[in-house]
N, C-alpha and C positions, 0 to 999 in steps of 0.2 A: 504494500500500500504506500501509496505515493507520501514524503513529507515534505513537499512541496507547503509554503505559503502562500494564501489567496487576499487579494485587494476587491475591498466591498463595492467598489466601481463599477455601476454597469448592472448589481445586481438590484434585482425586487426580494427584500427580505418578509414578504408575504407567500413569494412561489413555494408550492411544496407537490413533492412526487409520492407521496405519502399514498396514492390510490395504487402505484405499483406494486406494492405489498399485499394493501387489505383487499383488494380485490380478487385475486388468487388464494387468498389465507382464507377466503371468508367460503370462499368455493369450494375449495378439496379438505376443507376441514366441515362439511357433511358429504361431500361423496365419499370420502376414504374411509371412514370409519364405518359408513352403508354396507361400504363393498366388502368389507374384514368381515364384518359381522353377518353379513350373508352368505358369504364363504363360512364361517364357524360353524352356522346354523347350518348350513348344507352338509357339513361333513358329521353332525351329529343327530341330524334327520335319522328317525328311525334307526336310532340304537349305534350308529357309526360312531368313529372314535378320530381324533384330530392326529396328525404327523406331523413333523419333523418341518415339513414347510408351513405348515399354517401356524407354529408358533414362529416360525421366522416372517411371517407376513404380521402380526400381532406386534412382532418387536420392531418391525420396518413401522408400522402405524405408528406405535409409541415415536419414535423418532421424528419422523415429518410432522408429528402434532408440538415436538418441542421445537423444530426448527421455523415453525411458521407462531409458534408460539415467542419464542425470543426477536424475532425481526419485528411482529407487532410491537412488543415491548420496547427495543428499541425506536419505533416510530412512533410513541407516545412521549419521548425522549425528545429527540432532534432527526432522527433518520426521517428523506424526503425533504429538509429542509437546508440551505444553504451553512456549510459548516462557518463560514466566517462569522455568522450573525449567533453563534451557539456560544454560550455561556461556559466557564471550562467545566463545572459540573454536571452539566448536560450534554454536553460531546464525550465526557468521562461512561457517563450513564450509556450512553448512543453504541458507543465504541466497545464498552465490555458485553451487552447484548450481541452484537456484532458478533463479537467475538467465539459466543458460545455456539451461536449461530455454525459459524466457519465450523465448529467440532461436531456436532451431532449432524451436519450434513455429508460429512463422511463417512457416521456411521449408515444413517438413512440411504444413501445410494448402494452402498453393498449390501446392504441387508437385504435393499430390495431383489439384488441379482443373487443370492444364494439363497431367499424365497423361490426363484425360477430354476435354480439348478434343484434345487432337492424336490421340487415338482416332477422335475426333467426324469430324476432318479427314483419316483414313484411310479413313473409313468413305463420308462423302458428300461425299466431294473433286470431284465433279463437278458440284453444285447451287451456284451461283454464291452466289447470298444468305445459303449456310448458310455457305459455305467463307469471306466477308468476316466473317460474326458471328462466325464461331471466329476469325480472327483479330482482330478486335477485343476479342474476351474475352480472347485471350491476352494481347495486351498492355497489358489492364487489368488484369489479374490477375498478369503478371509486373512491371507497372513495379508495384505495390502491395506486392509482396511483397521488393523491393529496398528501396521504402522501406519499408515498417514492421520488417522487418530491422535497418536502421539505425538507425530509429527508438527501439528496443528496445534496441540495443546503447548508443545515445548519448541514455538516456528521463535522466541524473543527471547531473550535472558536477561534478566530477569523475567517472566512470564508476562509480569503487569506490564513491560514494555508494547506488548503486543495490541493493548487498546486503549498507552497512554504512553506516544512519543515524546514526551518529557522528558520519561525515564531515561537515564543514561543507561545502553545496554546495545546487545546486536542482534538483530533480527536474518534470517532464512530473507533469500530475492523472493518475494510473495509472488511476481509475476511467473517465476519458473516454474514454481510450486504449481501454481494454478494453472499452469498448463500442460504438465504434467501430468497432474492427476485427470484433467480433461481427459488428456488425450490414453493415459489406461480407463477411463469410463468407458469411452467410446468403444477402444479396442473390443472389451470386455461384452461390451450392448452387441456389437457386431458378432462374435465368436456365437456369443449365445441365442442369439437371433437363427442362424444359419447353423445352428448343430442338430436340431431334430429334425431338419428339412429332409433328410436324405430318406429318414427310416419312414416319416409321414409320405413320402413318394412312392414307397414301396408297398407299400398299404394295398389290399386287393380289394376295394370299394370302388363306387362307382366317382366319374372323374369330379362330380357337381360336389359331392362328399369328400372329397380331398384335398379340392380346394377350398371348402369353406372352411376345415379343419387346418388346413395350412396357413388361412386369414386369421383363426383363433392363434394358434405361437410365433404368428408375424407380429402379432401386436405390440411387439416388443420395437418395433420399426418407430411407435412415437416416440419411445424414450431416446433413439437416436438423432432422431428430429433437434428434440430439444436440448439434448446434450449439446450437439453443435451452433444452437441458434445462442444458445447460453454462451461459448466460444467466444464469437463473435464480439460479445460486451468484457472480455476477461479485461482485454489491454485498457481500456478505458479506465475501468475502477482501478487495476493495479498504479495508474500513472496519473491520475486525478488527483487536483489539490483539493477538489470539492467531493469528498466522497462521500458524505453525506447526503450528499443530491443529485449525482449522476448513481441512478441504481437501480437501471435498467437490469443488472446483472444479481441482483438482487433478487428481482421478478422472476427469473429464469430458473435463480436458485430455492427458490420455493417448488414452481411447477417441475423441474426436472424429478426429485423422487415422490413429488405425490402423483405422476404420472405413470412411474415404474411402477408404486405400487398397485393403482389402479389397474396395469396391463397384466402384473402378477397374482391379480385376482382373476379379472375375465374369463380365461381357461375352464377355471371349475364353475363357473355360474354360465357356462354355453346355452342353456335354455333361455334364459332372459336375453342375449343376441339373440336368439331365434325369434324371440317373439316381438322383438323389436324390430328385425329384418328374416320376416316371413319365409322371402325368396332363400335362403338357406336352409329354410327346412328340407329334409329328405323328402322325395316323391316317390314310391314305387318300390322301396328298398328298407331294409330291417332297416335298425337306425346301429351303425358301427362303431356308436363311441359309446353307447352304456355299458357301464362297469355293475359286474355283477356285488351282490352284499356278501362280504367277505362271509365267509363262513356260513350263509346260509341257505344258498340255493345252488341247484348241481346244474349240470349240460346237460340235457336228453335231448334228444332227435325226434323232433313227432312230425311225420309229415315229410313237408317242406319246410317245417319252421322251426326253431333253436332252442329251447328251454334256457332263458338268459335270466341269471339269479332269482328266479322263481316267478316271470312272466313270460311271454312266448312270442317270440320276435316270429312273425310269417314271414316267406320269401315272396310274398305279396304286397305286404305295405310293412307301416312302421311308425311308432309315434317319438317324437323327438322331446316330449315333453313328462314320457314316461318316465326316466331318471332326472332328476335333479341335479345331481353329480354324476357327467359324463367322462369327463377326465380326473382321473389321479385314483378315479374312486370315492365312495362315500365310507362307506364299512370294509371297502377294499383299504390292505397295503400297498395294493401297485394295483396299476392295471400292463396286462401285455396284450400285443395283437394276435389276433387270431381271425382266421376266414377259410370258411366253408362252401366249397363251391360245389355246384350240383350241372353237370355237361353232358345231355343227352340230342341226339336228334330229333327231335319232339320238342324240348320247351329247355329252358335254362335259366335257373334262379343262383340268387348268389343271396344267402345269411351271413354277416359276420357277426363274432360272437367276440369276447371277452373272456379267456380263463381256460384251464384246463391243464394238463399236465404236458410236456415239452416231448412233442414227437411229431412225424409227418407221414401220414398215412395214405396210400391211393387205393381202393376198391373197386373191384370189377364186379360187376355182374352182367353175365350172362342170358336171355333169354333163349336157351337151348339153340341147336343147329337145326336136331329134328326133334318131332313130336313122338309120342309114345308108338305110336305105330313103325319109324323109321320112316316117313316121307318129312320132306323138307317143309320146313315151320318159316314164319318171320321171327328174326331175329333184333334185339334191341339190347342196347348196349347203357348203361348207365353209367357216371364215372364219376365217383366223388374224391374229392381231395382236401384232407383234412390238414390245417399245419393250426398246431399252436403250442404256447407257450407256459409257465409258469411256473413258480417257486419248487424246488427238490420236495 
C-alpha cells in the first residue's frame, strides 16, 4: 500500500465510495448463507449425514461473512471517503478493519476451492488419477492458504505497522504480494474448473444431459471472471495515496469468494437450476445424476427401468426433481458413475444409474437359431452392458 502523501486540492470532502462495499455486502450476505443452508438441509433431508465439504462450505460462509463484515466496519470509519480529510483516529480505525479484512480473505478464497475439491472427491472417489489430483490440489491449496494467512498477518514488523505507517518498521512490496497471490487464485480456479471435464465427457448419457451437467462444474468459470476483473484494480490500491477512496478493488474483494462460495454450492442444489431453467431438465431419459440413499436402497432391474435407491428410474422418462441431492449425494458418501445400456434391433433404451459394486459386465442373449422342432426360428439378439463402480 502506497505511503504516498495526498494534497486536499481539487478534492470534495463530501464524495464517498462507501456504496462499493455495502452494496455487494448487503447482497451475498442473504444469498450465501440461503445457499449453505440449503445445501445442509439437502444433505440431511431424510436421514443423510453432512461430509467433509459441507463443513468446508460452512467455514468458507463463516469467513466471507467476516470479510464483508470488517470492510463495513471499516466504512462506518472512513473507508469510501477521501483519506486526506480523515482524522488520525479514524484512518487508524479504517486501516486496522482493513486490515483484518486482507486476512480472512485469504482464508475465505481457499476455503472456498477445497469446498470444491472435497466435493470433486465425493463425487469420483473411485477414478484413481482424479482422486490423487484432488488431493494434490488440496494440499497445494491448503499449505498456501496457511501460508499466505500468515503471511498477511506478519506482511509489517512491527505488525501494527501494517495499518498505521507511523510506525517505524518494514513492510513485505504489498503490490507483489497481491499479485501473487492473484495470480495462484487464478491458476488454482482454472486447474479446478477443467479437472472433472474429462470424466463428465465420458459419461454415457444423453449429449443435452452432459452438457447441462458440465454447465453445473463450469460454474466455477465466475469465480475466474472475477478473480481477474479484481486484477485489474490491484495496481491502483497498491500505489494510491488515496486508499481510502479509490476501492474499486475492495468491491471485487468482497464478491470474489462470496461468488466461489455460491458456485460451490450450486452443484448439490441442481434441482432449483432446473427449475429455474426448465430447458435443462431431462426429456425422454432416467434422470443420470440421482444418487442413491447410502445404505438404503439396492439396484434391481425391473423391466426396462433401474431400481435407483428405492425409486425406479424407467428407460422411458425421468423426473429430475425426484432427488434433491443429485451430486455428491444426500445419504451417499460418494456418488460414482455408472450406465446401463440396453442394444437391440427392435428398440434401444439407455438407464443410468448410480452405485453398485466395481465391475463390467456384457450379456448375450440369444433367441435360439431353431425352434423345438429343428426348423429355423427368428432370431433376436439383446445386448446389455453393464459398467459400474463403487467403494470395496
Amino acid at each position: 500500500m502506497s505511503g504516498k502523501t495526498m494534497s486536499t486540492e481539487g478534492l470534495d470532502p463530501k464524495d464517498n465510495n462507501v456504496h462499493l462495499v455495502y452494496i455487494p455486502a448487503a447482497v451475498f450476505v442473504v444469498i450465501c448463507p440461503v445457499l449453505v443452508a440449503l445445501r445442509v438441509w439437502a444433505r440431511l433431508r431424510g436421514g443423510g449425514s453432512m461430509g467433509p465439504d459441507d463443513y468446508a462450505a460452512i467455514a468458507a460462509l463463516v469467513f466471507v461473512l467476516l470479510l464483508s463484515g470488517f470492510l463495513v466496519a471499516a466504512c462506518q470509519y472512513g473507508m469510501g471517503r477521501h483519506m486526506a480529510f480523515l482524522e488520525p483516529d479514524v484512518k487508524y480505525e479504517t486501516m486496522k478493519f482493513f486490515y483484518l479484512a486482507q486476512v480472512v480473505y485469504k482464508a475465505a478464497i481457499n476455503l472456498s476451492k477445497v469446498c470444491i475439491l472435497l466435493l470433486y472427491l465425493r463425487i469420483f472417489n473411485k477414478i484413481r488419477w482424479f482422486r490423487f489430483a484432488c488431493w494434490a490440489l488440496l494440499g497445494c491449496v491448503g499449505s498456501y492458504m496457511i501460508a499466505s494467512v500468515f503471511a498477511t498477518i506478519f506482511q509489517c514488523s512491527p505488525i501494527q505497522r501494517s495499518f498505521d505507517k507511523s510506525i517505524k518498521g518494514t513492510c513485505v512490496d504489498n503490490s507483489q504480494f497481491w499479485y501473487a497471490n492473484a495470480g495462484f487464485s487464478i491458476a488454482t480456479d482454472v486447474i479446478i474448473l477443467l479437472l472433472p471435464m474429462p470424466l463428465v465427457y465420458q459419461l454415457q448419457v444423453p449429449w443435452p444431459q452432459k452438457v447441462a451437467l458440465m454447465a453445473v462444474f463450469a460454474l466455477g468459470i465466475f469465480v475466474v471472471v472475477t478473480s481477474c476483473l479484481r486484477v485489474t484494480t490491484l495496481d491502483i490500491l497498491a500505489t494510491t495515496p488515496d486508499t481510502t477512496y479509490d476501492i474499486a478493488n475492495v468491491m471485487w474483494t468482497i464478491i470474489e469468494p462470496n461468488i466461489a462460495v455460491v458456485c460451490a454450492c450450486l452443484p448439490i442444489l441442481r434441482p432449483f437450476i432446473v427449475k429455474l431453467i426448465p430447458m435443462l431438465r431431462s426429456k425422454g431419459y432416467s434422470n443420470p445424476y440421482a444418487t442413491p440413499g447410502y445404505g438404503t436402497g439396492t439396484h434391481k432391474s425391473r423391466g426396462l427401468g433401474t431400481q435407483v435407491g428405492g425409486s425406479q428410474a424407467r428407460g422411458g422418462g425421468g423426473d429430475d426433481d425426484a432427488h434433491w441431492v443429485e451430486i455428491g449425494g444426500g445419504k451417499n458418501e460418494g456418488m460414482v458413475m455408472t450406465t446401463m445400456q440396453r442394444n437391440n434391433s427392435v428398440a434401444g433404451s439407455q438407464d443410468s444409474i448410480l452405485g453398485g459394486k466395481t465391475a463390467t459386465n456384457t450379456i448375450h442373449h440369444g433367441a435360439g437359431d431353431r425352434n423345438s422342432d429343428g426348423h429355423e426360428g427368428i432370431q433376436k439378439t439383446v445386448e446389455y452392458t453393464v459398467q459400474y463402480s463403487n467403494k470395496d
